[in-house]
C-alpha positions as CSV (number, residue, x, y, z in Angstrom):
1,X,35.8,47.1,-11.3
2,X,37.5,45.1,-8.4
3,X,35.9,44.9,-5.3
4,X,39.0,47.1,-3.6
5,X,38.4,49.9,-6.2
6,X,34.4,49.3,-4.8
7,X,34.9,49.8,-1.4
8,X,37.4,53.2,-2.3
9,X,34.7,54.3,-4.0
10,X,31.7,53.6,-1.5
11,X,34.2,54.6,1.4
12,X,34.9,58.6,-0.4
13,X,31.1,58.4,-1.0
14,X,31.0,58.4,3.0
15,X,33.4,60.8,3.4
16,X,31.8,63.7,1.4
17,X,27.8,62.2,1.9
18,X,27.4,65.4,4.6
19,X,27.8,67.8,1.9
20,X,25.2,65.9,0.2
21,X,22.5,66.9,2.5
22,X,20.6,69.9,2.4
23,X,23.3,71.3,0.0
24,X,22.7,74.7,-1.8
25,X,23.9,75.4,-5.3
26,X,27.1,74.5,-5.6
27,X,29.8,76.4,-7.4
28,X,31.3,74.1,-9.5
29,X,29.5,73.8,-13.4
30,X,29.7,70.2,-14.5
31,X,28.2,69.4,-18.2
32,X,28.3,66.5,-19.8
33,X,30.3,66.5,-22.8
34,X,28.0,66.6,-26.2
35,X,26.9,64.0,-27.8
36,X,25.6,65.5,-31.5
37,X,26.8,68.2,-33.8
38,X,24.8,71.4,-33.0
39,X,23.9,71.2,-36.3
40,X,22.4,67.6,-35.7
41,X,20.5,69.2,-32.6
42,X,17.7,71.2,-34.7
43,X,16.4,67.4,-35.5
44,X,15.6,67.0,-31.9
45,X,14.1,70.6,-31.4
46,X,10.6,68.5,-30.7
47,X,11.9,66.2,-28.4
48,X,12.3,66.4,-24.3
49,X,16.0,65.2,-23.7
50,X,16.9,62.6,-20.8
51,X,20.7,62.7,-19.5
52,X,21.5,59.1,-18.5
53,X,24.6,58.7,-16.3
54,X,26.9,56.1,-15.9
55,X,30.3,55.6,-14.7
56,X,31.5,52.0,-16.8
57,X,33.1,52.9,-19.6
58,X,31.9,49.7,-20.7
59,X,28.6,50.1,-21.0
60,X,29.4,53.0,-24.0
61,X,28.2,51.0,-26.7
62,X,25.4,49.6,-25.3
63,X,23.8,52.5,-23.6
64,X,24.1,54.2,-26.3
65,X,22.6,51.2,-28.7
66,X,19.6,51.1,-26.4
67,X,19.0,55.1,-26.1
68,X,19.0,54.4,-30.0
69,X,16.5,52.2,-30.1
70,X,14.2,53.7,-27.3
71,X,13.9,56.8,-29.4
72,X,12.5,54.5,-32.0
73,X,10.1,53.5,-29.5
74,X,9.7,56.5,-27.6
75,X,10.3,59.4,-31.2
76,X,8.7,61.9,-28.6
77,X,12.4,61.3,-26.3
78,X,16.0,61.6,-27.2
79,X,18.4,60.0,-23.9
80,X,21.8,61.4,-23.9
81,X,23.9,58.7,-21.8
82,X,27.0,60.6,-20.2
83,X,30.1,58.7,-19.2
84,X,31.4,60.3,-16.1
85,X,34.5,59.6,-14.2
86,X,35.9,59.9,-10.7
87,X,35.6,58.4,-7.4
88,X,33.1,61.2,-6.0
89,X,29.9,60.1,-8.7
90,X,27.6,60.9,-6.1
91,X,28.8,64.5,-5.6
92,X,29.7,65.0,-9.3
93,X,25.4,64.0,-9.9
94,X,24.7,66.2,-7.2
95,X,26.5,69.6,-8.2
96,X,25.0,68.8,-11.6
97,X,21.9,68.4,-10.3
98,X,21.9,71.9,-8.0
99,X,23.4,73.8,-11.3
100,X,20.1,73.5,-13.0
101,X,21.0,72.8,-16.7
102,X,21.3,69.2,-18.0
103,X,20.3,68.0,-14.7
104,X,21.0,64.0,-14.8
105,X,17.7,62.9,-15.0
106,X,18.7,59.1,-14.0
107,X,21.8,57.4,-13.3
108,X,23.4,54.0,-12.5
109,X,24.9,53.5,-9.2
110,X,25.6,50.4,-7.6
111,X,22.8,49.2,-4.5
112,X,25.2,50.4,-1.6
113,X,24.8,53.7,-2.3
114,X,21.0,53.9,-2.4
115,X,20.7,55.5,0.8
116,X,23.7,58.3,0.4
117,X,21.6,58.9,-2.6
118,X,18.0,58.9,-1.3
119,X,18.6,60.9,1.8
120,X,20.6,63.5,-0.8
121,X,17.3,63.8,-2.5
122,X,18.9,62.2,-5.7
123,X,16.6,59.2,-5.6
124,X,12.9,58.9,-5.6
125,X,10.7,55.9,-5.4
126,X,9.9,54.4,-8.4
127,X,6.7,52.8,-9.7
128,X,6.0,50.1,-12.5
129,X,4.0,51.7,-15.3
130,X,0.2,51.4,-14.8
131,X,-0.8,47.8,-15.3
132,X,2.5,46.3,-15.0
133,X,3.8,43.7,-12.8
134,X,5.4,44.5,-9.6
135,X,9.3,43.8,-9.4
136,X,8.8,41.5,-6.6
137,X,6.2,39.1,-9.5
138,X,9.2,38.7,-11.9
139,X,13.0,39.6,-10.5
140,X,14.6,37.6,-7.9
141,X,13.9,38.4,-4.6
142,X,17.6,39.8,-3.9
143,X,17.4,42.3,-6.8
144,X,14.0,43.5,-4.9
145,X,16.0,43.9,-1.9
146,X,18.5,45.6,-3.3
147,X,16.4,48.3,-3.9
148,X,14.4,49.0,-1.6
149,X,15.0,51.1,1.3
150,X,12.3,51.6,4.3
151,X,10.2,49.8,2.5
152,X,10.0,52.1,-0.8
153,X,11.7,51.0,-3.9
154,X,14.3,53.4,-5.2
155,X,15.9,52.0,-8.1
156,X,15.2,49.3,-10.8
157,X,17.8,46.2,-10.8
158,X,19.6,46.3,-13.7
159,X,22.7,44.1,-13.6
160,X,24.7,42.1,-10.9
161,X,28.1,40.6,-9.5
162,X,28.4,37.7,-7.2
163,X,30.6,34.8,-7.1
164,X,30.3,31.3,-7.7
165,X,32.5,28.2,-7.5
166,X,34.4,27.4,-10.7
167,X,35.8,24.4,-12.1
168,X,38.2,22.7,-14.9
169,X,35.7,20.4,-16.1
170,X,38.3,18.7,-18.4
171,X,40.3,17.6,-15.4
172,X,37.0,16.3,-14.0
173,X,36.0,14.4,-17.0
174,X,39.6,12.9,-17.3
175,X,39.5,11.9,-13.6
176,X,36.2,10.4,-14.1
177,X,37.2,7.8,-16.5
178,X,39.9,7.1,-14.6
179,X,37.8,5.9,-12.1
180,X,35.1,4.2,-14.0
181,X,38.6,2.4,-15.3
182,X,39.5,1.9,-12.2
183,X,36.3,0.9,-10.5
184,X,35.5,-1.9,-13.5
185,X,39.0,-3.4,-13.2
186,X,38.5,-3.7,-9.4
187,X,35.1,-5.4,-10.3
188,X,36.7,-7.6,-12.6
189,X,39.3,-8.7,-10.2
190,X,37.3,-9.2,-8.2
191,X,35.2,-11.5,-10.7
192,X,38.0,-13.5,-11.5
193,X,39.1,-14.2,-7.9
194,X,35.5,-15.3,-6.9
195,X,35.5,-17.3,-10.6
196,X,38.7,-19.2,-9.1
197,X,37.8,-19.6,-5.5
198,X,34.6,-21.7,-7.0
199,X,36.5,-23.5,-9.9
200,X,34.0,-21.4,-12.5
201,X,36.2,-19.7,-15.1
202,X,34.3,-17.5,-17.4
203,X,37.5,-15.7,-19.2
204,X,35.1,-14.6,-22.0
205,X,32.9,-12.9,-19.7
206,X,35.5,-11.1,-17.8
207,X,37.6,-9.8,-21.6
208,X,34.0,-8.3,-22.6
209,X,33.9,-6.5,-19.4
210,X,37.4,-5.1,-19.7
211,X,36.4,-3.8,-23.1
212,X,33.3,-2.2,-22.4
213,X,33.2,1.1,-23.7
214,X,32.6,4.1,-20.6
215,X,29.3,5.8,-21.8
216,X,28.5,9.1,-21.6
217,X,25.7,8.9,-18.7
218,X,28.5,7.4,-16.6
219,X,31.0,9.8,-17.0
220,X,28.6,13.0,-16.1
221,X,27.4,11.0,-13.4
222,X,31.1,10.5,-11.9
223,X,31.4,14.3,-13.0
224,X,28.4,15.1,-10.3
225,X,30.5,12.9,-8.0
226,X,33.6,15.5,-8.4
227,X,31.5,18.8,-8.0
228,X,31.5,19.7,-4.3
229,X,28.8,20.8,-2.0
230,X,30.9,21.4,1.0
231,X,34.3,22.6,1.5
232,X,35.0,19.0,3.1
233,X,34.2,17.8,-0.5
234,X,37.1,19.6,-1.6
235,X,39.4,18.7,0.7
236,X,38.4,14.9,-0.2
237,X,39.1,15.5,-3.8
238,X,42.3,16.8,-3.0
239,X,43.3,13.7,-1.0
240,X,42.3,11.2,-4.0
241,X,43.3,13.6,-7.1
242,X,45.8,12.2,-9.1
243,X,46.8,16.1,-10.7
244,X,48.2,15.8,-13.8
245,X,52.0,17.7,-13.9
246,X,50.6,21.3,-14.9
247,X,48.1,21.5,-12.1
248,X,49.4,23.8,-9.1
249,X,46.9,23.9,-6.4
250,X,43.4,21.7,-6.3
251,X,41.3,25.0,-5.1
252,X,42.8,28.4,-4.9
253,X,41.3,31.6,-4.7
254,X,41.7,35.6,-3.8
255,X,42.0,35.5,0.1
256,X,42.9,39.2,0.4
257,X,39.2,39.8,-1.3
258,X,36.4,40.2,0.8
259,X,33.9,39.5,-2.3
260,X,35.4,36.0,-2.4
261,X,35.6,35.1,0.8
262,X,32.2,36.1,1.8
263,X,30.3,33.2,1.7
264,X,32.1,31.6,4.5
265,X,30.3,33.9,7.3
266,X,27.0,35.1,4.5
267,X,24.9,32.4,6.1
268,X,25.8,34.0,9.9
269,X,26.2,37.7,9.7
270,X,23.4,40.0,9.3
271,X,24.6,44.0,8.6
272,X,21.3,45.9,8.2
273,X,18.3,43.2,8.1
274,X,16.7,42.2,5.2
275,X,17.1,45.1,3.3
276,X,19.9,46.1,4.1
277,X,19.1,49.4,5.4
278,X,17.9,48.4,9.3
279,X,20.2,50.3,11.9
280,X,19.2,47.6,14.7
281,X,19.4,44.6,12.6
282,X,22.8,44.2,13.0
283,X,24.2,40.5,14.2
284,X,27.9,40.0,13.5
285,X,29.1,38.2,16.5
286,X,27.6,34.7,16.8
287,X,28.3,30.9,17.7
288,X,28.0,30.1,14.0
289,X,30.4,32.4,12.4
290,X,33.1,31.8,15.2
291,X,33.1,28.1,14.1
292,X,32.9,28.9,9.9
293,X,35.8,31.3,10.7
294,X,37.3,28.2,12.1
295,X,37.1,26.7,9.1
296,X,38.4,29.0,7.2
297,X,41.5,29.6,9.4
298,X,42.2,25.3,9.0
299,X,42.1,25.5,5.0
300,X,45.9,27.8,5.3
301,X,46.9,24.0,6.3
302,X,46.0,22.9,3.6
303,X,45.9,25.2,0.6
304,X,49.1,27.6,1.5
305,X,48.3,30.9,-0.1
306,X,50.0,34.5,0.9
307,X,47.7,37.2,1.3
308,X,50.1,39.8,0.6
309,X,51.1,38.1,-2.8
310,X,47.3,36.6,-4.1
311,X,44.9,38.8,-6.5
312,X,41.9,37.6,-8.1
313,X,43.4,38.5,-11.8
314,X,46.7,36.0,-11.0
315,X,44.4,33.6,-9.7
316,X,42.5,33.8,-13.1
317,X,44.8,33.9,-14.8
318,X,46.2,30.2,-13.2
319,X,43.1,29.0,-14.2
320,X,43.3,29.7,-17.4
321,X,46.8,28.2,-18.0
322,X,45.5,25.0,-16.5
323,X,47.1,25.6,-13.0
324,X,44.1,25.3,-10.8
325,X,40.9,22.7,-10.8
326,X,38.8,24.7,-8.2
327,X,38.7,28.8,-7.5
328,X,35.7,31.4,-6.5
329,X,35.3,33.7,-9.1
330,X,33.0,36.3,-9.7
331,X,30.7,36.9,-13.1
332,X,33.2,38.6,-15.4
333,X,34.8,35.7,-15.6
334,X,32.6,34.0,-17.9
335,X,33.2,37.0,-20.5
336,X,36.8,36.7,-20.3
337,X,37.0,32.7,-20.3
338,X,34.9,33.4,-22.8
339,X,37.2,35.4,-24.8
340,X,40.1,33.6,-24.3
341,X,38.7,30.6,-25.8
342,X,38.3,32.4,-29.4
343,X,41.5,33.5,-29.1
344,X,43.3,30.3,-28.7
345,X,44.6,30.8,-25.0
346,X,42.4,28.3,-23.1
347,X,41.8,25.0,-24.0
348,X,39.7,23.3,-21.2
349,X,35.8,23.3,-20.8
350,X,35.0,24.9,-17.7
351,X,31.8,24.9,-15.7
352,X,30.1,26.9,-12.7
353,X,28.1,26.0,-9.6
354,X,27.4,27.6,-6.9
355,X,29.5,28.1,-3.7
356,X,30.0,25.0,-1.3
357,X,28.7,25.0,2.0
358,X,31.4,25.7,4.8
359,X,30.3,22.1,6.2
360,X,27.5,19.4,6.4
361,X,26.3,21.4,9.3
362,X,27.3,24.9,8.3
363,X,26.3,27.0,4.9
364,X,27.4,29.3,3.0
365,X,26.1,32.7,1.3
366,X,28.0,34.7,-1.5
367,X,28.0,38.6,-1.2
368,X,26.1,40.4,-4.2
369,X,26.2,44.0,-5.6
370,X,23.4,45.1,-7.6
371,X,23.8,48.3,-10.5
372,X,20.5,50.3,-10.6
373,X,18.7,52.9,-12.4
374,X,18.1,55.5,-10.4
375,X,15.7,58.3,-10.7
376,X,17.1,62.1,-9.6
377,X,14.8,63.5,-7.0
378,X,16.1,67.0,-8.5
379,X,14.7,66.0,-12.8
380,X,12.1,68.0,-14.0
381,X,11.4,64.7,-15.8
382,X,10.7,62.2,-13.7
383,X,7.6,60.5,-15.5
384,X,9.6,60.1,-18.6
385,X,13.1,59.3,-16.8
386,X,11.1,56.3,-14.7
387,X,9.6,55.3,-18.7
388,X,13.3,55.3,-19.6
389,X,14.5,53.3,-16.7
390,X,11.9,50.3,-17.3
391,X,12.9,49.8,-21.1
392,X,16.2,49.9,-20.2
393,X,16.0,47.2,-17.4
394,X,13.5,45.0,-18.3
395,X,13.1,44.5,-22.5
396,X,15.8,43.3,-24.7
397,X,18.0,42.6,-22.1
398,X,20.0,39.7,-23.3
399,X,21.8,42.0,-25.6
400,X,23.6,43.3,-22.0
401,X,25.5,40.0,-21.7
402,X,26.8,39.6,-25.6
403,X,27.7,43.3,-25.9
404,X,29.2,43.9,-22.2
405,X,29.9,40.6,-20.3
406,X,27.6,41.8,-17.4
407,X,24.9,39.6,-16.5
408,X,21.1,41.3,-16.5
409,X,18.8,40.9,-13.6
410,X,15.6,40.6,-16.2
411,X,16.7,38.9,-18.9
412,X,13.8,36.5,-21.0
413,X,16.4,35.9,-24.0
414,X,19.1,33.2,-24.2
415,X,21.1,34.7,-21.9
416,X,20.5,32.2,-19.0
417,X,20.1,29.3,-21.9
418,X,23.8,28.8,-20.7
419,X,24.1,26.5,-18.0
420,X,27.2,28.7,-16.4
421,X,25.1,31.8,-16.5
422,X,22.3,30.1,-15.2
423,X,24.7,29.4,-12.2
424,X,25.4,32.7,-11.6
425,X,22.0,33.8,-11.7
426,X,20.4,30.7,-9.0
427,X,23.7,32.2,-6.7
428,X,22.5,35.8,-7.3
429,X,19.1,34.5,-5.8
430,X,20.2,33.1,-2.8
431,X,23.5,35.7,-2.2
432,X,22.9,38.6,0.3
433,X,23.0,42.4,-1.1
434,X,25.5,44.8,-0.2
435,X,24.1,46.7,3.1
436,X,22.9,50.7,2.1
437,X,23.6,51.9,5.6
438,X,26.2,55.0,6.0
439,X,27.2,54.0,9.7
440,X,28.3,50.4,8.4
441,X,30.3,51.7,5.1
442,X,33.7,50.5,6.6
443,X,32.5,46.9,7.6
444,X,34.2,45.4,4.8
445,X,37.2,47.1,4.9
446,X,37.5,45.6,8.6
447,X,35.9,42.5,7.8
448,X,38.4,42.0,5.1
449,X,41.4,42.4,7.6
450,X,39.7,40.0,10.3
451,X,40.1,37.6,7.8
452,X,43.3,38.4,6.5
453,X,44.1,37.9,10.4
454,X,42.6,35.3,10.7
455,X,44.0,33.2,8.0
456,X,47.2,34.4,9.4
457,X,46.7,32.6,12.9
458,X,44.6,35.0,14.5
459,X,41.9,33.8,16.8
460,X,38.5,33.8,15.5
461,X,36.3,34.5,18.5
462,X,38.2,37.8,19.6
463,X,38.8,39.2,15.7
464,X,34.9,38.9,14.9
465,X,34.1,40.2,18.5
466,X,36.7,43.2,18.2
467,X,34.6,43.7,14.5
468,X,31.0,43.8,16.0
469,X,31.9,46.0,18.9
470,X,33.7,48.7,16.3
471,X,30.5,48.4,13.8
472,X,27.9,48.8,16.8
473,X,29.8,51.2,18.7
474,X,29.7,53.2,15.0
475,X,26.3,52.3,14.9
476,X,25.0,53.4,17.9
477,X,27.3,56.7,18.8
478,X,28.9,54.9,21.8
479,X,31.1,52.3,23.4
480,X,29.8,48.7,22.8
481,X,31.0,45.5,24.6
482,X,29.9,41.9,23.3
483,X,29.6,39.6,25.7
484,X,32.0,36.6,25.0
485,X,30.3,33.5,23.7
486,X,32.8,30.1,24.3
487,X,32.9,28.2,21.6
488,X,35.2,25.6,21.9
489,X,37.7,23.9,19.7
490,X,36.5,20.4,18.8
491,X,39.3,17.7,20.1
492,X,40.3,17.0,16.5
493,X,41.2,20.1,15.3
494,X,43.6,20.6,18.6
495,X,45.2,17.4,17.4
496,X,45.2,18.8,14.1
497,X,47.1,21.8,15.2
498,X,49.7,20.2,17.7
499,X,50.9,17.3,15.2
500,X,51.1,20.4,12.3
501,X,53.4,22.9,15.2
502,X,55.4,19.4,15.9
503,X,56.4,19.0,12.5
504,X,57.4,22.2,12.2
């Protein structure tokens, strides 16, 4: 699911989250569809019967696999998982829930909509089983955030989406041996002219250097070299790269997409506190986002990309065909590369790190959703649906990756035995959750189009000071006014900009 199709969804969640308190019985009968032959159901007359629901048609299989197995483990338990559509989940889990028969006894919804859910009375704290670890002993300490709200956790972490820097790593290893090449036959020039200046000519020397095969510890070492840390370590590349014909663009990526360009400001803008669920934690307007806006705004000079005309499948897709060396992509796209490669349609190794700092003074944070099990506050079941909910998040969870292409919060497999998930994972660590707060559900709508704005020319101090008086004002039921903080432009960049308008 894109992030657009996210924020519909979370924003329609808003919309109709008033019903969702303190609603009476509803008049609308939802039932999930069966899932056995009524015939087949007199096998299961002994067993109490969880309804799991989900609403990614791509977890069919799996779910399914692993309610399978569970009733192995569990022959006491059948779990029924129930694929539901629509943009209204929350609403659909709620009438079910008020109707009384095949109530959903626990659910997967993504970490935003924790609170809609909690204060609907469709989520209850959950506990580890007696004797287990906490979460916060073995998950990451985002995941743990993720889920809890006012300091109760109200969901287990089950599986993730963030972004990470992605790279051709063929066109890195090529341009690393061109500069080892490069680098020895400047040595050796250099050799020879010093062999000349003294009268000392050692030619045999100087031909056994020039045929001195590039090893393998040099080349990844060069390849290091090529892997940026900073945004500035891009646009150094880009200055030296020697593209071969195909490539397009050094570093392209989705600027219409607020999930990609998040980690420019994720270091400097706080929406909720820790937790994400904090109504007077709320810092959007600061000295240190101004100036990684800033940033952002200068790269339009030099990586020309329409808003109106870029999407994160196109820009895929160019990396795929070879078109691109850098982008920010998020984790399906290991899947997909992935699955292009065994089908013949991409040729390159790839690799994944995570996002560059804005600068050598400013960092950088990517944005994270988290998909959680959620136990109904409404299920008659809770004890068993919270037994349900461990096994499904915490054992034999490297299965999720090979059978789905999503990437499991717990996994102790060989899941994260690849490098490039491993990546993803140490990003997911250090990204920042998606905020649970009602009054901030439009932020990233309007933080997407500050930075559509500002990309466009628009000035960086007044579009993130316009964005945190809206949010606050929203926040607090009343006008807001943010008192201006000058920042100014360092003298460069002025120069920059005048000697860019004078060549236009």
């Amino acid at each position: 699911m894109t992030f657009k199709k996210r924020l519909l969804m979370i924003l329609a969640t808003a919309l109709i989250a008033g019903s969702l308190y303190g609603a009476g019985r509803l008049g609308l009968t939802v039932r999930p569809e069966e899932t056995q032959e009524p015939e087949e159901e007199s096998l299961f007359k002994h067993r109490e019967t969880l309804y799991l629901w989900y609403a990614d048609e791509g977890l069919t299989d799996y779910l399914n696999g692993v309610a399978v197995s569970y009733t192995e483990y569990q022959d006491e338990v059948r779990v029924v998982p129930v694929y539901t559509q629509g943009l209204e989940y929350l609403e659909t889990i709620n009438q079910a829930s008020l109707q009384g028969e095949e109530v959903p006894d626990l659910y997967i919804v993504s970490n935003d909509a924790l609170e809609k859910a909690y204060l609907a009375g469709l989520a209850c704290e959950v506990q580890q089983p007696a004797g287990a670890p906490s979460m916060k002993e073995f998950l990451p300490g985002t995941a743990v955030r993720a889920v809890t709200y006012h300091d109760k956790q109200i969901g287990y972490p089950f599986y993730y989406e963030t972004s990470c820097l992605l790279y051709n790593r063929t066109y890195l290893e090529e341009w690393a041996k061109a500069q080892i090449t490069a680098e020895r036959e400047h040595a050796v020039a250099e050799e020879a002219q010093e062999q000349a200046d003294s009268g000392d000519v050692e030619e045999e020397i100087t031909e056994a250097q020039e045929e001195q095969e590039i090893s393998r510890e040099e080349i990844e070492a060069k390849i290091e070299e090529a892997i940026p840390e900073t945004i500035d370590e891009i646009l150094s590349f880009a200055d030296v790269y020697d593209a071969p014909e195909q490539v397009e663009a050094v570093f392209k990526w989705d600027v219409s997409d607020i999930f990609y360009n998040y980690f420019i400001v994720g270091d400097y803008i706080n929406v909720g506190g820790e937790n994400g669920d904090n109504a007077d934690s709320i810092g959007i307007y600061n000295e240190n986002a101004i100036k990684a806006l800033r940033v952002y705004q200068n790269l339009n000079q030099f990586f020309s990309i329409d808003t109106k005309e870029i999407s994160y499948d196109g820009v895929l897709q160019d990396f795929l065909d070879g078109k691109i060396v850098y982008t920010v992509a998020t984790t399906d796209a290991l899947s997909k590369l992935e699955k292009a490669r065994d089908e013949g349609t991409f040729s390159y190794e790839y690799g994944v790190t995570r996002v560059p700092d804005v600068s050598g003074e400013l960092g950088s944070a990517s944005l994270s959703v988290t998909q959680c099990v959620g136990v109904n506050g409404y299920s008659t079941r809770k004890e068993m649906a919270n037994d349900f909910a461990v096994y499904l998040t915490q054992y034999n969870t490297e299965e999720l990756y090979v059978r789905t292409g999503k990437l499991p919060v717990h996994c102790e497999g060989e899941t994260y035995d690849n490098s490039n998930a491993a990546a993803f994972l140490e990003e997911y660590a250090r990204s920042v959750p998606m905020p649970k707060m009602i009054e901030t559900s439009n932020f990233w709508v309007q933080l997407e189009i500050a930075f559509a704005r500002i990309w466009e020319g628009a000035d960086a101090n007044d579009e993130l000071r316009a964005l945190s008086e809206q949010i606050m004002g929203q926040v607090l039921g009343e006008a807001y006014t943010e008192e201006y903080i000058d920042v100014p432009i360092p003298v460069e960049e002025t120069e920059e900009e005048e000697e860019s308008q004078d060549q236009e």
